[in-house]
C-alpha positions as CSV (number, residue, x, y, z in Angstrom):
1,X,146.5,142.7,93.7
2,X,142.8,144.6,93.2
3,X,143.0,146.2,96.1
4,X,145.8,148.8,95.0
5,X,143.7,149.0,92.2
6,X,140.3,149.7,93.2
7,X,141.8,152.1,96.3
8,X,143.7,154.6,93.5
9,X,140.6,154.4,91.3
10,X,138.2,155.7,94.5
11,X,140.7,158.5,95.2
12,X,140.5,159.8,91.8
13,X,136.4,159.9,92.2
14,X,137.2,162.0,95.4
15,X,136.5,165.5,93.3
16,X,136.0,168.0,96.3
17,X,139.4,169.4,98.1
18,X,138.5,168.7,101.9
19,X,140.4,170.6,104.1
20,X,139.2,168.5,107.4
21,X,139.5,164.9,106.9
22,X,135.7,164.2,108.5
23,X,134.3,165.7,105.5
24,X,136.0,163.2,102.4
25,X,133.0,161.0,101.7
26,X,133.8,157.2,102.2
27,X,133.3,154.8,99.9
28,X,133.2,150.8,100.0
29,X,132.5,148.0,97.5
30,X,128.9,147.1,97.6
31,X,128.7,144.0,95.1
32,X,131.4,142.7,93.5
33,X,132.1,139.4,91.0
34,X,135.3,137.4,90.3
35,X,135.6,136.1,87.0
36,X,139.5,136.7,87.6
37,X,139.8,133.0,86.2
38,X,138.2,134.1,82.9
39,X,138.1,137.8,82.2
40,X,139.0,139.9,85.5
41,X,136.7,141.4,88.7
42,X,133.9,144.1,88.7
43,X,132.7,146.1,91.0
44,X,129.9,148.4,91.9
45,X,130.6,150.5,94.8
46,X,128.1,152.3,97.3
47,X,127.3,155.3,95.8
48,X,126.2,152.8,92.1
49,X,129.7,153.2,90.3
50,X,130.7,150.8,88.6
51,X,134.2,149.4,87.9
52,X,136.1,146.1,85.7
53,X,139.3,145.4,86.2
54,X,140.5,142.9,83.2
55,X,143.2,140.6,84.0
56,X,145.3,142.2,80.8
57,X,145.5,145.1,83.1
58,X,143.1,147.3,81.3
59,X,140.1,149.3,83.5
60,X,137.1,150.8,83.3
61,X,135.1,153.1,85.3
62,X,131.4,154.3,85.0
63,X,130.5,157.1,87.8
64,X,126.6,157.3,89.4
65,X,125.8,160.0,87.3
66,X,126.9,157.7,84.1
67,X,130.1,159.4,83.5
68,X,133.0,157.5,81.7
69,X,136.3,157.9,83.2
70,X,139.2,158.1,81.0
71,X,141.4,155.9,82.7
72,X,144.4,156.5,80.7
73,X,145.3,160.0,82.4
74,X,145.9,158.4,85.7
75,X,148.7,157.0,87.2
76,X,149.1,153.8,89.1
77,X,151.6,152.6,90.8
């Protein structure tokens, strides 16, 4: 169920067009805790952004450089 989530989330902080597939940076969850029970899971990945997903569905994403990402412009499926 997160998965799907946290995979569309990481392709929208992808911001460089990379024309050989080498060069897209890879990214993996570093630390992550499951309050799913209770409120949802968060997530900090390696490069230090952070994410929540709440179980009503709602997200939030801080980048390294302490950017807010406005999660209502993207899509998921």
């Amino acid at each position: 169920m997160y998965t799907r989530y946290v995979r569309i989330e990481l392709l929208w902080l992808i911001t460089d067009e990379a024309e050989d597939p080498a060069a897209v940076p890879i990214y993996w969850v570093s630390k992550w805790v499951d309050y799913s029970d209770k409120y949802g899971l968060g997530y900090q990945l390696c490069d230090n952004s952070v994410g929540v997903l709440f179980n009503d569905s709602t997200r939030v994403i801080l980048t390294s450089n302490g950017e807010y990402v406005p999660l209502a412009s993207l899509h998921f499926i």
